[in-house]
Backbone of each chain as nested JSON, in Angstrom:
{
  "chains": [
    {"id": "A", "residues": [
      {"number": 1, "name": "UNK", "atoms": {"N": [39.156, -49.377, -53.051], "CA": [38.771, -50.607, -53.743], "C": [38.712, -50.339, -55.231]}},
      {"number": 2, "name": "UNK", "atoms": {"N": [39.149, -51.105, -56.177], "CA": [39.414, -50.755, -57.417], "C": [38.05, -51.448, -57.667]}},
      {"number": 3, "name": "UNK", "atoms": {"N": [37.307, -50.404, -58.741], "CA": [36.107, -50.648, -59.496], "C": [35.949, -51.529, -60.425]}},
      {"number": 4, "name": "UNK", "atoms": {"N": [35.968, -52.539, -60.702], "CA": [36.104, -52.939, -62.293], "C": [35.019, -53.493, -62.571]}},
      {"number": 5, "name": "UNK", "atoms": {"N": [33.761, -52.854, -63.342], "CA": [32.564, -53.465, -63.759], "C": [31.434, -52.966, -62.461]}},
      {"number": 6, "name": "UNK", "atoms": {"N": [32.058, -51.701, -61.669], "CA": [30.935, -51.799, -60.52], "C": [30.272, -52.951, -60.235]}},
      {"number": 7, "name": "UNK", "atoms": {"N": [30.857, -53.634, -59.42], "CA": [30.072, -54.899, -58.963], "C": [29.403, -54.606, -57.781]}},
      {"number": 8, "name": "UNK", "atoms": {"N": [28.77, -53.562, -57.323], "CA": [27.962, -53.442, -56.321], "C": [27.015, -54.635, -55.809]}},
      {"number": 9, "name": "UNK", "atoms": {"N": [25.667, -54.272, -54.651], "CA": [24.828, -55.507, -54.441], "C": [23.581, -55.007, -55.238]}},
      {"number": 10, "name": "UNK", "atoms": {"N": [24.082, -55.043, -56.244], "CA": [22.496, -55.225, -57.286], "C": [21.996, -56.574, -57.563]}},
      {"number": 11, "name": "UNK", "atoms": {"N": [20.611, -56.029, -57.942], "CA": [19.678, -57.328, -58.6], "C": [20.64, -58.02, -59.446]}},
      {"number": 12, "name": "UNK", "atoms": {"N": [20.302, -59.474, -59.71], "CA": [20.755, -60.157, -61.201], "C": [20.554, -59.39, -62.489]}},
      {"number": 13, "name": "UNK", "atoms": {"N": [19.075, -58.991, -62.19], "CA": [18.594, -58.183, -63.422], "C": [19.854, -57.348, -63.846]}},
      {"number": 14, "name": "UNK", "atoms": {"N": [20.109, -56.547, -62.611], "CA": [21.172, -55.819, -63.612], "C": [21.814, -56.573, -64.126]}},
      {"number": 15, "name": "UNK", "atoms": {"N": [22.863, -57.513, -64.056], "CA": [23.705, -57.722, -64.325], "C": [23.465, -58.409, -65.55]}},
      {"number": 16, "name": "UNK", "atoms": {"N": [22.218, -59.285, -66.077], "CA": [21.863, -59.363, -67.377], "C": [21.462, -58.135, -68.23]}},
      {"number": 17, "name": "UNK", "atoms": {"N": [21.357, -57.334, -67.798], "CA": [21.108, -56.068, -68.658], "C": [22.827, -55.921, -68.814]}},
      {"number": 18, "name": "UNK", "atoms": {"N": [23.315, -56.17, -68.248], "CA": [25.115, -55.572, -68.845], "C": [25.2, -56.345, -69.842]}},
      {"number": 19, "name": "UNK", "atoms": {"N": [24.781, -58.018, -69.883], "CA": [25.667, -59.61, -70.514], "C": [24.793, -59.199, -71.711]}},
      {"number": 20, "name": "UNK", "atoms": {"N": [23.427, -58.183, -72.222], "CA": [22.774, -58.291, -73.58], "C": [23.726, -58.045, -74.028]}},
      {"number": 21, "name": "UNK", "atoms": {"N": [23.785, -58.512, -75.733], "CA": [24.559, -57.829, -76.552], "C": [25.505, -57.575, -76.903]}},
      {"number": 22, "name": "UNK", "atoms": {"N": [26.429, -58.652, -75.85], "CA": [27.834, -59.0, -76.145], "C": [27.831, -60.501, -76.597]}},
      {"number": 23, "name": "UNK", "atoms": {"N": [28.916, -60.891, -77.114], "CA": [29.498, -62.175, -77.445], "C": [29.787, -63.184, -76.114]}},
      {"number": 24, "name": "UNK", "atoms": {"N": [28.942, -63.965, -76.507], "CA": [29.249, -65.138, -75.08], "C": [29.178, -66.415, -75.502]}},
      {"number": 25, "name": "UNK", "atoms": {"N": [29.996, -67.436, -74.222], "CA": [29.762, -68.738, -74.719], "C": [29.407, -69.461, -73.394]}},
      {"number": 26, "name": "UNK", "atoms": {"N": [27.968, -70.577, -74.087], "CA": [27.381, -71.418, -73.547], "C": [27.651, -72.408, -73.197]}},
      {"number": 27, "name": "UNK", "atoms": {"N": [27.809, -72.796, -71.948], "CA": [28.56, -74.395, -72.174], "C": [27.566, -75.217, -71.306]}},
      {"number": 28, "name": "UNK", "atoms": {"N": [26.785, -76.103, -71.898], "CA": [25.672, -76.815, -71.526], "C": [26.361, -77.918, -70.805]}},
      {"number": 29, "name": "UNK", "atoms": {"N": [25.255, -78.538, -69.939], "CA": [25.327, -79.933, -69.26], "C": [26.337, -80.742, -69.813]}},
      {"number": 30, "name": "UNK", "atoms": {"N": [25.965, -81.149, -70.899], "CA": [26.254, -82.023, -71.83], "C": [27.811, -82.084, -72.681]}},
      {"number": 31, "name": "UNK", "atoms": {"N": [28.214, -80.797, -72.609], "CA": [29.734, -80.881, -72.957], "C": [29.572, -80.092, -74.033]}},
      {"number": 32, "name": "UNK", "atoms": {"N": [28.459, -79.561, -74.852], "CA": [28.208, -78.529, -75.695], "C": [28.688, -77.151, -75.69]}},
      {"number": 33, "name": "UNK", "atoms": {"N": [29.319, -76.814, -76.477], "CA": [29.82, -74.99, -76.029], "C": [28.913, -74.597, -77.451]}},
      {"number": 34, "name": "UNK", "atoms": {"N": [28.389, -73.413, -76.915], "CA": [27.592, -72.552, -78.334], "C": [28.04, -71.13, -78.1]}},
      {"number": 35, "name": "UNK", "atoms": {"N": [29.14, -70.441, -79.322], "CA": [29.424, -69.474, -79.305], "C": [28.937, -68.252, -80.207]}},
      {"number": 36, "name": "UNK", "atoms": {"N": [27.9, -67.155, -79.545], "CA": [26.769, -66.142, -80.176], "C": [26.826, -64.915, -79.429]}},
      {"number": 37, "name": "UNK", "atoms": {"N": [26.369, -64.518, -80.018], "CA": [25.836, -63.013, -79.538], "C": [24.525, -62.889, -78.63]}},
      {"number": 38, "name": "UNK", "atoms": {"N": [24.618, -62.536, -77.183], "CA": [23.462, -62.737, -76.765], "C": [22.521, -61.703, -76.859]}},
      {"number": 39, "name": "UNK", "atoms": {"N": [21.154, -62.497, -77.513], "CA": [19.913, -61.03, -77.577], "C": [18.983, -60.939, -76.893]}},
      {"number": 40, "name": "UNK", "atoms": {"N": [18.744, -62.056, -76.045], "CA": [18.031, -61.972, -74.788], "C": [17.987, -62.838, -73.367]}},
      {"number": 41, "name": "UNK", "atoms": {"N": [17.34, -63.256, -72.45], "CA": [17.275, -64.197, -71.922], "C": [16.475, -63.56, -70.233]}},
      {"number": 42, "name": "UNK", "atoms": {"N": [15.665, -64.546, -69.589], "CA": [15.047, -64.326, -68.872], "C": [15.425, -65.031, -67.424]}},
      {"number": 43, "name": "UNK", "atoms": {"N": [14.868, -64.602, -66.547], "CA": [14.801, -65.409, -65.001], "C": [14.958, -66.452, -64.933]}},
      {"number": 44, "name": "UNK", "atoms": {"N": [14.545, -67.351, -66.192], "CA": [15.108, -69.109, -65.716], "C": [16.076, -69.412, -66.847]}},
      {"number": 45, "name": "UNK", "atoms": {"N": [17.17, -68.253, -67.302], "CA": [18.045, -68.556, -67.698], "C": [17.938, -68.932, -69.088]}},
      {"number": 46, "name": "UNK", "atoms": {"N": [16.873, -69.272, -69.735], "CA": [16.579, -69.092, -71.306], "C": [16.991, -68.286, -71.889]}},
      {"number": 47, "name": "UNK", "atoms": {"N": [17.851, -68.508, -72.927], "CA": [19.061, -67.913, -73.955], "C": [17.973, -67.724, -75.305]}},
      {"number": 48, "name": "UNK", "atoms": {"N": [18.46, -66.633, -76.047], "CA": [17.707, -66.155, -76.795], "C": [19.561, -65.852, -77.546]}},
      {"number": 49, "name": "UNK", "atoms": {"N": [20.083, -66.283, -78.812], "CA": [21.35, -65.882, -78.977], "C": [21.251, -65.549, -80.657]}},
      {"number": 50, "name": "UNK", "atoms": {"N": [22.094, -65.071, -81.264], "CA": [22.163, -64.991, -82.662], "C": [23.878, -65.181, -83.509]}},
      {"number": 51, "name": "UNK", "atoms": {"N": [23.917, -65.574, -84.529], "CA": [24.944, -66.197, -85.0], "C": [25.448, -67.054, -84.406]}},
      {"number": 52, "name": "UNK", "atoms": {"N": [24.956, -68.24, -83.722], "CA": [24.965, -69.242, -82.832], "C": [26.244, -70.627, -83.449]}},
      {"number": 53, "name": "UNK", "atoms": {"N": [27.239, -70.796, -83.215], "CA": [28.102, -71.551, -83.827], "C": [28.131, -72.5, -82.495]}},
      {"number": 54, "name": "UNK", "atoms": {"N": [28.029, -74.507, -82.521], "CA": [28.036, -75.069, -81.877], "C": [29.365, -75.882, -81.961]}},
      {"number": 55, "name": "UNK", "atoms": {"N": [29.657, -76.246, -80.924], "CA": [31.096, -76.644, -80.719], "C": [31.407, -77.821, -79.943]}},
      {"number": 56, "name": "UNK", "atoms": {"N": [31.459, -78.786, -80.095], "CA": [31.621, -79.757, -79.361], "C": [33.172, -80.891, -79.951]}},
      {"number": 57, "name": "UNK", "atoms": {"N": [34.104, -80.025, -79.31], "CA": [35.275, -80.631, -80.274], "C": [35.824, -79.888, -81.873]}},
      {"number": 58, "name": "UNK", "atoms": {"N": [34.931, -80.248, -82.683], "CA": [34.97, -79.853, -84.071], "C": [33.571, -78.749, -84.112]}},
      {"number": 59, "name": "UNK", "atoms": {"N": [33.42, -78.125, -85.278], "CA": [32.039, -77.061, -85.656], "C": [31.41, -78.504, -86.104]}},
      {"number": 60, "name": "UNK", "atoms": {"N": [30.01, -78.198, -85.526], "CA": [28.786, -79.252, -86.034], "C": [28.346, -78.433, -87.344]}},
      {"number": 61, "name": "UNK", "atoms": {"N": [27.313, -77.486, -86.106], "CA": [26.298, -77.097, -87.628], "C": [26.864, -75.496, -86.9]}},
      {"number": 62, "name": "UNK", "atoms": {"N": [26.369, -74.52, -88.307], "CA": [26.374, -72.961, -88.177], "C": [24.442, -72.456, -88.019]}},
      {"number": 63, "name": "UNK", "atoms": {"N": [24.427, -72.111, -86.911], "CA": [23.177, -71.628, -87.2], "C": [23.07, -69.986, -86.962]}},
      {"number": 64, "name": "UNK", "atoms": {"N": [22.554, -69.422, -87.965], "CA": [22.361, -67.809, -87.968], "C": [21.015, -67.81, -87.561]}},
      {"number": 65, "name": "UNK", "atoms": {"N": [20.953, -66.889, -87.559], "CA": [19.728, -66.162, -86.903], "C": [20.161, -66.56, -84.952]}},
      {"number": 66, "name": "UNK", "atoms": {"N": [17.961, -66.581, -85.021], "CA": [18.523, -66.792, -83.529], "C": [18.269, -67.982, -82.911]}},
      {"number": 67, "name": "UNK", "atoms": {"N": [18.636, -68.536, -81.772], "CA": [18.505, -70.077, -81.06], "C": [18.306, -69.903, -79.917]}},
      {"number": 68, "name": "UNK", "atoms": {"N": [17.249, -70.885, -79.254], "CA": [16.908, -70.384, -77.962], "C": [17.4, -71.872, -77.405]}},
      {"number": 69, "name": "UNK", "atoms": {"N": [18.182, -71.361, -76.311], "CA": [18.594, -72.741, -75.198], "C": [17.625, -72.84, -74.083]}},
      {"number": 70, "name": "UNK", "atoms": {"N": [17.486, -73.879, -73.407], "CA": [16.623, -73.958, -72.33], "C": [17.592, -73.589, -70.909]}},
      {"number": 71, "name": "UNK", "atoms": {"N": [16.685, -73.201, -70.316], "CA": [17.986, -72.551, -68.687], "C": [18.388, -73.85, -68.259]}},
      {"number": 72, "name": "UNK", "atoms": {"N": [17.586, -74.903, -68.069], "CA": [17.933, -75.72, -67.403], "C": [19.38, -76.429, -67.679]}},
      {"number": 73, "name": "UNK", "atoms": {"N": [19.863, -76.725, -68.96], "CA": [21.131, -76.968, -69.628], "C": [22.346, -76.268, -69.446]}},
      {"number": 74, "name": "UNK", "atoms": {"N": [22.538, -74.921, -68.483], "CA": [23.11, -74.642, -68.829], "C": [24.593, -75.363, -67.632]}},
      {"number": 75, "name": "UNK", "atoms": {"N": [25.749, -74.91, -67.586], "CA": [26.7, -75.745, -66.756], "C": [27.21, -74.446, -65.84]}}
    ]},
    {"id": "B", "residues": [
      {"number": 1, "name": "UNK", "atoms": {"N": [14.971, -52.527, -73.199], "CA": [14.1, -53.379, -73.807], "C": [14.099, -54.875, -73.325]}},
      {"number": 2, "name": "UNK", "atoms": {"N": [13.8, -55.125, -72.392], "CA": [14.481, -56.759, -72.333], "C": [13.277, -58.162, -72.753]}},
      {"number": 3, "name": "UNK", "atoms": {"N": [12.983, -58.483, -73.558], "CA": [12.205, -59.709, -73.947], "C": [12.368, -60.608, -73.739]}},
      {"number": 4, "name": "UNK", "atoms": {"N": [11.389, -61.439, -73.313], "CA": [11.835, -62.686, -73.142], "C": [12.121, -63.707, -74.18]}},
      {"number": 5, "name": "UNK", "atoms": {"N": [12.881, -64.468, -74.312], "CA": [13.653, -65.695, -75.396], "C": [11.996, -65.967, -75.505]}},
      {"number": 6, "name": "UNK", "atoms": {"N": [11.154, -66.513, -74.923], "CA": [9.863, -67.009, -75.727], "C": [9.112, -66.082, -76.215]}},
      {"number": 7, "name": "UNK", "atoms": {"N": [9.49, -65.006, -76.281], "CA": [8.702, -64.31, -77.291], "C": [9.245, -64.154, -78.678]}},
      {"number": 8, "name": "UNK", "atoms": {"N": [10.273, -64.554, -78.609], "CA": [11.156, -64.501, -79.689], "C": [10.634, -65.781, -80.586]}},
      {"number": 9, "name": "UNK", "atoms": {"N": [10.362, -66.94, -79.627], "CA": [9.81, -68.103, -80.056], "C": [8.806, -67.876, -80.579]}},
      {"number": 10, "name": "UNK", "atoms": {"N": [7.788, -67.091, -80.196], "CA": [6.172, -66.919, -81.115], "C": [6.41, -66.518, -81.997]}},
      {"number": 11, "name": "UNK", "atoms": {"N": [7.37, -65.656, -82.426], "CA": [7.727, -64.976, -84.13], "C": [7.857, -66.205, -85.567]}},
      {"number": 12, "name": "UNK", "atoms": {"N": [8.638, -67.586, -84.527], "CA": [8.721, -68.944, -85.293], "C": [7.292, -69.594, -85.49]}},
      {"number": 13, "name": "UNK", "atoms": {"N": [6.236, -69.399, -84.511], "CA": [5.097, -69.967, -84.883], "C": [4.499, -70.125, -86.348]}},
      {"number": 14, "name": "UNK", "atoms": {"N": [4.073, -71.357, -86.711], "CA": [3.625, -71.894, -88.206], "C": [5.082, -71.753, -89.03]}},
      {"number": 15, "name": "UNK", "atoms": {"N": [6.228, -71.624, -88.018], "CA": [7.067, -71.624, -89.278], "C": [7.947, -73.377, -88.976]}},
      {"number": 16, "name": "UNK", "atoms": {"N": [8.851, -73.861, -90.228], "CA": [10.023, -74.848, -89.657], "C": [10.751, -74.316, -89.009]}},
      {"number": 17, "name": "UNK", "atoms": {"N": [11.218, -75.471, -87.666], "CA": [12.149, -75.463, -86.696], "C": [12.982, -76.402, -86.787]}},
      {"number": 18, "name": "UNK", "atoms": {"N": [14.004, -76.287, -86.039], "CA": [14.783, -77.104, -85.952], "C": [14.733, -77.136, -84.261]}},
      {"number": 19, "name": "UNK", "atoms": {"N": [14.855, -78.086, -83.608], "CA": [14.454, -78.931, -82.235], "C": [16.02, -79.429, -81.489]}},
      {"number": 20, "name": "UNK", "atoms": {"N": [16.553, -79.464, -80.995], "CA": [17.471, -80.438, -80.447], "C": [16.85, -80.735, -78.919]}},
      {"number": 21, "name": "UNK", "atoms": {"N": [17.08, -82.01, -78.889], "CA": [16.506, -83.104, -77.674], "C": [17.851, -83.529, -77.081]}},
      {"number": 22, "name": "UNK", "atoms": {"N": [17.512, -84.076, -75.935], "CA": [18.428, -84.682, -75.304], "C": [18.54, -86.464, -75.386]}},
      {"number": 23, "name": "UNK", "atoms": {"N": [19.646, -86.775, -75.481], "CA": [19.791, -88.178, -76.039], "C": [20.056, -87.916, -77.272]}},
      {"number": 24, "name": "UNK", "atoms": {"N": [20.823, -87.432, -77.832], "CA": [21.407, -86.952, -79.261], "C": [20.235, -87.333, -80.482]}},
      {"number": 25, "name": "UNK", "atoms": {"N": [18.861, -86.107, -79.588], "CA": [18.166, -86.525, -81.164], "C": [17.559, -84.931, -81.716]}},
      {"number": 26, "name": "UNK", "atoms": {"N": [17.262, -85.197, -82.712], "CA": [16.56, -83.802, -83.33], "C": [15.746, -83.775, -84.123]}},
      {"number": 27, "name": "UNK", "atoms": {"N": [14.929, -82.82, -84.322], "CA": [13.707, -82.981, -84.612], "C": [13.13, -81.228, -85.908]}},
      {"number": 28, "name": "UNK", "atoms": {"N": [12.817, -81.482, -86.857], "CA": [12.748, -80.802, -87.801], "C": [10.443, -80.97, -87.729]}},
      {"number": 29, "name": "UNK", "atoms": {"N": [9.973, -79.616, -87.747], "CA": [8.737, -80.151, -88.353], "C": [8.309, -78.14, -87.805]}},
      {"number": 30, "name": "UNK", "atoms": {"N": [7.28, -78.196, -88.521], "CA": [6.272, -77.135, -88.15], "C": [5.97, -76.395, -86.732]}},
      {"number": 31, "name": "UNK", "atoms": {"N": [6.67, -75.81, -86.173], "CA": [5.722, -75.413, -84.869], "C": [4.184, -75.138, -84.809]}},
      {"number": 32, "name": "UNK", "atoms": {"N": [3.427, -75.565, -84.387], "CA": [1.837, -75.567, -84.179], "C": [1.98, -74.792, -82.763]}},
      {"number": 33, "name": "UNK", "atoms": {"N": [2.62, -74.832, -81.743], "CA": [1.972, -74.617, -80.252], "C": [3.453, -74.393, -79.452]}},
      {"number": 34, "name": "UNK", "atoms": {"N": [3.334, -73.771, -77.949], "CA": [4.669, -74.522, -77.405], "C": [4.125, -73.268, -75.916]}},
      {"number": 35, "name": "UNK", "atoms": {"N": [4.749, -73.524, -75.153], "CA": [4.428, -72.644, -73.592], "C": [5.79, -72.422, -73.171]}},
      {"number": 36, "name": "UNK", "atoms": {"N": [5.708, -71.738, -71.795], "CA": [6.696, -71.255, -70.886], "C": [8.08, -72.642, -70.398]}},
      {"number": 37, "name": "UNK", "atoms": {"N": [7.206, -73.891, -70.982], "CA": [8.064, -74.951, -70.351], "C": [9.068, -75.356, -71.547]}},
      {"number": 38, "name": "UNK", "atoms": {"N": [8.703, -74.852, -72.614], "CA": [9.033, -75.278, -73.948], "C": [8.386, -76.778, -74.305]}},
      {"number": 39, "name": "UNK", "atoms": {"N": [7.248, -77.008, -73.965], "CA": [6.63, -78.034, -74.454], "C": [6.143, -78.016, -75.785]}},
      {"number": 40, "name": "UNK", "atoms": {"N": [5.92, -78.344, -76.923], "CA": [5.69, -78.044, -78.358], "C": [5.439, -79.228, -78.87]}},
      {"number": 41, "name": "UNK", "atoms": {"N": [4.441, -78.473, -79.928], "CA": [3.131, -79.473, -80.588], "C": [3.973, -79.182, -82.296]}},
      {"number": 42, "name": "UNK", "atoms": {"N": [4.562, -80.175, -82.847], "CA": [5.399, -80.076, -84.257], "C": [4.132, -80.348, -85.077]}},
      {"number": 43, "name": "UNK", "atoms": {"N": [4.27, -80.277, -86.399], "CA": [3.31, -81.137, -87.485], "C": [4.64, -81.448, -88.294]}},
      {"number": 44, "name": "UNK", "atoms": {"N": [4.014, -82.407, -89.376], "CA": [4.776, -83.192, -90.126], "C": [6.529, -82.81, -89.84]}},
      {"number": 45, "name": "UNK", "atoms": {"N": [6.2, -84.19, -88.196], "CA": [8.217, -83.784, -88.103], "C": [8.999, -84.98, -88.492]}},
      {"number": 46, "name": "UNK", "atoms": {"N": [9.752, -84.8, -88.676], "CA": [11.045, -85.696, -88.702], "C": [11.947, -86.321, -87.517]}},
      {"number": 47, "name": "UNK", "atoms": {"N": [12.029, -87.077, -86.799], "CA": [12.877, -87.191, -85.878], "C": [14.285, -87.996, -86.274]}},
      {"number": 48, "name": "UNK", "atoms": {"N": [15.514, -87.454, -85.891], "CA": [16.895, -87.777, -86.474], "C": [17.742, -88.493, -85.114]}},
      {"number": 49, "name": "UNK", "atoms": {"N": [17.523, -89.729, -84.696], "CA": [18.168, -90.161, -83.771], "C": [19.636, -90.288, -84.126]}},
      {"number": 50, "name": "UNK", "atoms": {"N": [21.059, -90.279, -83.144], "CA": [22.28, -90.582, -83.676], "C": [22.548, -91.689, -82.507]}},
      {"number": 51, "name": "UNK", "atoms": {"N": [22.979, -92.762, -83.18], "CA": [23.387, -94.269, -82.273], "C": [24.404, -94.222, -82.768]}},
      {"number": 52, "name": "UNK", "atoms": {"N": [25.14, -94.463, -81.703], "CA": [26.488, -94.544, -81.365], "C": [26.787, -96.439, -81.4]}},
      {"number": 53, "name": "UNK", "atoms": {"N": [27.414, -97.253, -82.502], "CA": [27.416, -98.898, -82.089], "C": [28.79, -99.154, -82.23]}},
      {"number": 54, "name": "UNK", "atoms": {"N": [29.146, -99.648, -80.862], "CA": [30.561, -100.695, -81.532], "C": [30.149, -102.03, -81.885]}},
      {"number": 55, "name": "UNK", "atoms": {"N": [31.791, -102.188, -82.658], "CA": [31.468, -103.475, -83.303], "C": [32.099, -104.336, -82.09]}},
      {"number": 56, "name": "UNK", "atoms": {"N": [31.597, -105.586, -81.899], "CA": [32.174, -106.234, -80.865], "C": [33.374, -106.987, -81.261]}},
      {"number": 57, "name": "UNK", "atoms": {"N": [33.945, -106.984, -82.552], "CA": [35.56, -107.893, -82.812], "C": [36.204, -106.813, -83.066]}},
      {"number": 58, "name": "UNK", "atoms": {"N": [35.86, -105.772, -83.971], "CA": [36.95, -104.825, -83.901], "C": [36.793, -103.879, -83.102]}},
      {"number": 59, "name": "UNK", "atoms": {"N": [35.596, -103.523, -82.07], "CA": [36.111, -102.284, -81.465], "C": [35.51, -101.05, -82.567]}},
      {"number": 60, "name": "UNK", "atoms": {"N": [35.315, -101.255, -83.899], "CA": [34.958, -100.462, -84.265], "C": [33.689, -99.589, -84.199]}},
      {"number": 61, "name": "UNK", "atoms": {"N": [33.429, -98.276, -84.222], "CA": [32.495, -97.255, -83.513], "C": [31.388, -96.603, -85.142]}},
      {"number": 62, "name": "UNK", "atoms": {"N": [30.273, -97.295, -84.969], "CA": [29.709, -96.855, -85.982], "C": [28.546, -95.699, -85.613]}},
      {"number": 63, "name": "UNK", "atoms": {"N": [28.545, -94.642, -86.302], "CA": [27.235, -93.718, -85.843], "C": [26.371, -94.479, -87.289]}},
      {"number": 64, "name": "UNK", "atoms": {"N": [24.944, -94.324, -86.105], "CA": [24.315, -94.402, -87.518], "C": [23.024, -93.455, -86.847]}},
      {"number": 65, "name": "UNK", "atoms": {"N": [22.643, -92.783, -88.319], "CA": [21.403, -92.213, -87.969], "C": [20.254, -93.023, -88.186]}},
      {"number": 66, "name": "UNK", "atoms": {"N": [18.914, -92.99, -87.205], "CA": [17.875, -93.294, -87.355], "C": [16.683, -92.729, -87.211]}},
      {"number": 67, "name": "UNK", "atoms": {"N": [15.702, -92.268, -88.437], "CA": [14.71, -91.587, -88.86], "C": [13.551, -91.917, -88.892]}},
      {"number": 68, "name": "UNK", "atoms": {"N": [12.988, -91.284, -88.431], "CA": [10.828, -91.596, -88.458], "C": [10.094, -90.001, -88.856]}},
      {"number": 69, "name": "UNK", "atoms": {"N": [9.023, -90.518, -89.028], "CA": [8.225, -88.938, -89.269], "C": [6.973, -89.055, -88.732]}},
      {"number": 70, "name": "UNK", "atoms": {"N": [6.518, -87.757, -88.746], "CA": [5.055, -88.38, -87.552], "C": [4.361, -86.997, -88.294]}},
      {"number": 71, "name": "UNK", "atoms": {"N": [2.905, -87.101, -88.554], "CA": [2.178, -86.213, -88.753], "C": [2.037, -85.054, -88.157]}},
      {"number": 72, "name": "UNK", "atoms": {"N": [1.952, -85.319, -86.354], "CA": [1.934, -84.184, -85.656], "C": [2.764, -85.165, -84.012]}},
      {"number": 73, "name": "UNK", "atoms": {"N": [3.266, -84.797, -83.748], "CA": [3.958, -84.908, -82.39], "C": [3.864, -83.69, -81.29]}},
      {"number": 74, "name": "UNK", "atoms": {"N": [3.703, -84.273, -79.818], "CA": [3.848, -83.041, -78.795], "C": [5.025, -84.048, -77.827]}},
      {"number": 75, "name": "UNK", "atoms": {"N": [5.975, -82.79, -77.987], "CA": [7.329, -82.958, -77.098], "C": [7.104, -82.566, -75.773]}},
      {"number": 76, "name": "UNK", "atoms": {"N": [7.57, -82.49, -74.815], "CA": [7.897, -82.407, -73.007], "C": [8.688, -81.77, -73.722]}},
      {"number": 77, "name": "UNK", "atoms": {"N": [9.045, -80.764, -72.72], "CA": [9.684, -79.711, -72.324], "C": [10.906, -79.897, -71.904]}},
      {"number": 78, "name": "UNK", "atoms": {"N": [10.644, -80.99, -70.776], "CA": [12.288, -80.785, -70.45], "C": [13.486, -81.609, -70.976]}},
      {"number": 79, "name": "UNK", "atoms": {"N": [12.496, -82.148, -72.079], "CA": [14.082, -82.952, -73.042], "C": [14.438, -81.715, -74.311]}},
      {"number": 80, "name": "UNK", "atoms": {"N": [14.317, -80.374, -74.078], "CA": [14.307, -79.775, -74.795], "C": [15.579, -79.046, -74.894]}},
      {"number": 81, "name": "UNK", "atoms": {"N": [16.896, -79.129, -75.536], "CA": [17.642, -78.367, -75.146], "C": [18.164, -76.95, -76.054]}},
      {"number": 82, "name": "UNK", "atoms": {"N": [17.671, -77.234, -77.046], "CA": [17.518, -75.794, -77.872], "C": [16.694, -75.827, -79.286]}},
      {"number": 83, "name": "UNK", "atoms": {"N": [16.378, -74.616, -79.563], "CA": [15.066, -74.561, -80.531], "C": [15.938, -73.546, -81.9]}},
      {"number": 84, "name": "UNK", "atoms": {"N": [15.77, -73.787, -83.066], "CA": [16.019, -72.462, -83.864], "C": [15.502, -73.099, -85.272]}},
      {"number": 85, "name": "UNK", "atoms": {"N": [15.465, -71.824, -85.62], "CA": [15.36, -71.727, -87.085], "C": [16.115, -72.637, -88.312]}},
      {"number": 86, "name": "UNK", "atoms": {"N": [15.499, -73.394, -88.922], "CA": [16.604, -74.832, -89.758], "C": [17.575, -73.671, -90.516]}},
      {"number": 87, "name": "UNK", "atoms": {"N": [18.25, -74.502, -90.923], "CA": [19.776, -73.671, -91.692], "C": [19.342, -72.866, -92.992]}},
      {"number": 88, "name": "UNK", "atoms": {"N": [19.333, -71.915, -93.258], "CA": [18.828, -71.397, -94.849], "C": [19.989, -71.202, -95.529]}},
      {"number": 89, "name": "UNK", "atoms": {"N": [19.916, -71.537, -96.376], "CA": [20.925, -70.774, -97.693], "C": [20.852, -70.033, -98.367]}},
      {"number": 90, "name": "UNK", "atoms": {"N": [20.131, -69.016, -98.163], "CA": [19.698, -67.662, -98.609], "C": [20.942, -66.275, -99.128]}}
    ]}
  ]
}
């Protein structure tokens, strides 16, 4: 069986301990994509991100630092 | 190290936020308070509604923004869809 990413039967946990700290994109309920760096996030899916660029079609706003999404939003 | 996103949030306490709500509105003011649900107590906020109007002969699509301010407001949680720091130009 070819390995790619050891996907064994681990916790979720692990697998958010891999997704810290890379570049990801959010794509909410709503049709929102937010593309950041993720720096944290917990059990109900609450995003903790930094250099947060929102995207819905065209760039809205640039927000640096960090932005927290709610889990429930996400798609 | 793994933290949780609301602890990250207490670091914003007494500072300006920037709020986004659901129903295309947003909300600028002070954090005072906020919990695990993201429920939050603003002071002197701003709320920035965006209405979407057509015109009924031409079809034409007007946004318009509409603004209020409130001394202190407490939001629900679950119209909450993201929280950060307002834009600096630093």
């Amino acid at each position: 069986m070819t390995t790619q990413g050891n996907i064994e039967k681990r916790s979720p946990a692990d697998f958010l301990k891999q997704v810290v700290g890379k570049p990801v994109v959010v794509k909410l309920n709503s049709g929102v994509e937010y593309k950041g760096v993720l720096a944290c996030l917990d059990g109900y899916m609450n995003i903790a991100m930094e250099q947060t660029e929102e995207h819905v079609g065209t760039q809205l706003k640039n927000k640096y630092g960090d932005t927290f999404i709610r889990g429930n939003n996400g798609k | 190290m793994i933290q949780q996103p609301l602890d990250l949030i207490l670091l914003a306490l007494d500072e300006e936020i920037l709020v986004k709500l659901r129903g295309d509105r947003e909300l600028r003011g002070k954090l005072q308070a906020f919990d695990q649900h993201m429920n939050l107590v603003l002071s002197d906020v701003e709320e920035t509604a965006l209405k979407v109007e057509v015109d009924d002969e031409t079809g034409e699509e007007l946004i318009k923004a509409v603004k209020r301010k409130m001394p202190m407001l407490f939001v629900r949680g679950d119209g909450v869809i993201l929280v950060a720091p307002p834009l600096r130009t630093a």
